[in-house]
C-alpha positions as CSV (number, residue, x, y, z in Angstrom):
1,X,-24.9,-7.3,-80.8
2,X,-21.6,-7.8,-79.6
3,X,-20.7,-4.1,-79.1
4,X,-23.7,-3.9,-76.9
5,X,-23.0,-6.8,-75.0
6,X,-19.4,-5.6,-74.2
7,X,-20.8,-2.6,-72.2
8,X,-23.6,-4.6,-70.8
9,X,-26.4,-4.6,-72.4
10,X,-28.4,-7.0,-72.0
11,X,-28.9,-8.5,-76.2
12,X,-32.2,-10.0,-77.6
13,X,-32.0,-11.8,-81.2
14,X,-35.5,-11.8,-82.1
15,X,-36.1,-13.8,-85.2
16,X,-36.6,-13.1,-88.2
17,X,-39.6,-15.4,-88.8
18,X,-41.4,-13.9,-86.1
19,X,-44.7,-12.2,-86.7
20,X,-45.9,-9.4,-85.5
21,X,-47.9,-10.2,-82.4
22,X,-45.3,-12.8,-81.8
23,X,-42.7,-9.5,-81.8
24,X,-45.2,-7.7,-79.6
25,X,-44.8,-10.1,-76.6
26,X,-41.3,-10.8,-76.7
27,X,-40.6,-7.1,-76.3
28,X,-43.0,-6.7,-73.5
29,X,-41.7,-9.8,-71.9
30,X,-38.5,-8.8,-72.5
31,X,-39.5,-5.2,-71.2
32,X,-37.2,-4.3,-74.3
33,X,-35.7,-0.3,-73.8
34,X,-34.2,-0.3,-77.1
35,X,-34.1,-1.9,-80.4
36,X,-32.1,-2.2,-82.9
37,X,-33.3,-3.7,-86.1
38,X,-32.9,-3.5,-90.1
39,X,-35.9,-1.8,-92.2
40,X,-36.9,-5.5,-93.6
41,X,-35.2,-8.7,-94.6
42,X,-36.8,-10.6,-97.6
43,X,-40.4,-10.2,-97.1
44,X,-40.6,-8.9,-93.9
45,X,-41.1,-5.2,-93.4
46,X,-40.0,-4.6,-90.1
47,X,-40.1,-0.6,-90.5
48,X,-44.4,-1.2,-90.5
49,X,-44.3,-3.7,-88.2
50,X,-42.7,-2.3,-85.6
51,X,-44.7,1.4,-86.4
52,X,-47.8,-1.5,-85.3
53,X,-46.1,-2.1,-82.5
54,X,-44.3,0.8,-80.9
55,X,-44.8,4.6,-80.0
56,X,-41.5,5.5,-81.1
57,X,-39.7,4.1,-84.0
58,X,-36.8,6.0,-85.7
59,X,-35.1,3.6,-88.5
60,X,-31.7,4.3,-90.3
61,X,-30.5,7.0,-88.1
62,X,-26.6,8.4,-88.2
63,X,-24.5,7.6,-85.9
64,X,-23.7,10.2,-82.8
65,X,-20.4,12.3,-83.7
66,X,-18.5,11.3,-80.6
67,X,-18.3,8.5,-78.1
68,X,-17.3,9.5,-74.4
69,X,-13.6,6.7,-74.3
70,X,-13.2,7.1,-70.7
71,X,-17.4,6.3,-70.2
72,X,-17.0,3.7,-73.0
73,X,-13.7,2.3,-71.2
74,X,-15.5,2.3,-67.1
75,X,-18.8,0.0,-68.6
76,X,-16.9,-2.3,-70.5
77,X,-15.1,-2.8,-67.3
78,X,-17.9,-3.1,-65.1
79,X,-19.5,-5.9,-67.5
80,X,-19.0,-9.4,-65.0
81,X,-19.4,-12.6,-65.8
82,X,-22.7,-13.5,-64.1
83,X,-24.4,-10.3,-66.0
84,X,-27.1,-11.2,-68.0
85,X,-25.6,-11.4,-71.6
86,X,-29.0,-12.4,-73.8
87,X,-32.3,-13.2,-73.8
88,X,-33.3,-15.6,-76.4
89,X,-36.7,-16.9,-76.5
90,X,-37.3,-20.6,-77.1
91,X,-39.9,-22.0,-80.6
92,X,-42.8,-22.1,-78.5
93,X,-43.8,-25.0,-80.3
94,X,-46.1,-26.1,-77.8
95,X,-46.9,-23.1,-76.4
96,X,-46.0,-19.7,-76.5
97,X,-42.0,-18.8,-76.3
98,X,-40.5,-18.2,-73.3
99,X,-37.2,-16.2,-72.4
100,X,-34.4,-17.8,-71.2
101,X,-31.9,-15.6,-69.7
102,X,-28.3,-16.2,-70.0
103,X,-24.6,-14.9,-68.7
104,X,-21.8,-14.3,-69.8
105,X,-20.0,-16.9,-68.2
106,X,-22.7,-19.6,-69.4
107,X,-23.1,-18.2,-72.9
108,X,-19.4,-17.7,-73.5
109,X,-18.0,-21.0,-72.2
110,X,-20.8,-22.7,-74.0
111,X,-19.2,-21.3,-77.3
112,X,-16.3,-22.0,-76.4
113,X,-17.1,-25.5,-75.7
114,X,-18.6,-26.1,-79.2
115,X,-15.1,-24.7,-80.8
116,X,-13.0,-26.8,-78.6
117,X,-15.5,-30.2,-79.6
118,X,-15.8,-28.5,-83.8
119,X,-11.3,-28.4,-83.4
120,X,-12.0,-24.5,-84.1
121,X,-9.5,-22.3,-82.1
122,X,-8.3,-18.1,-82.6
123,X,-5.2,-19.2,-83.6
């Protein structure tokens, strides 16, 4: 997630709890391009759900051989602090979940708000 945020891509932490219609609108709402996801987690099977769900599914792929340094290098570069950093869809306890967009600059001085206030520094 945060490798993927660095170059600016937009993340999405989908939960793990969510079922599989719930999944289904979250990455339409989210108009998700790509996903990145484990085969399961404890009784979830993600690798059938998301088969349900999606044309294209390709699960525990290898890595490419090489990354481009001087491509990898220009995004990280371009990635500015009122870029969209995630999208992370609220309980929808009273109604279905909505997205709530955040930036870098509002996500990241959040945390680091909570670290200041938990006496938690990278020291």
């Amino acid at each position: 997630m945060l490798a993927a945020a660095r170059i600016g891509a937009v993340v999405i932490p989908f939960s793990t709890f969510a079922t599989a219609p719930e999944l289904a609108a979250q990455l339409v709402d989210s108009d998700t391009e790509i996903l990145l996801a484990a085969a399961s987690f404890r009784s979830h099977d993600y690798r059938s759900d998301l088969r349900r769900l999606l044309r294209h599914v390709l699960i525990d792929s290898e890595p490419g051989d090489t990354v481009d340094v001087t491509l990898l290098e220009a995004m990280q570069h371009d990635v500015d602090d009122s870029d969209s950093l995630a999208i992370v869809y609220t309980s929808g306890s009273t109604s279905a979940p909505k997205g709530v967009v955040h930036t870098h600059a509002s996500l990241l001085g959040h945390q680091k708000m909570l670290n200041e206030i938990r006496g938690l520094s990278c020291k």
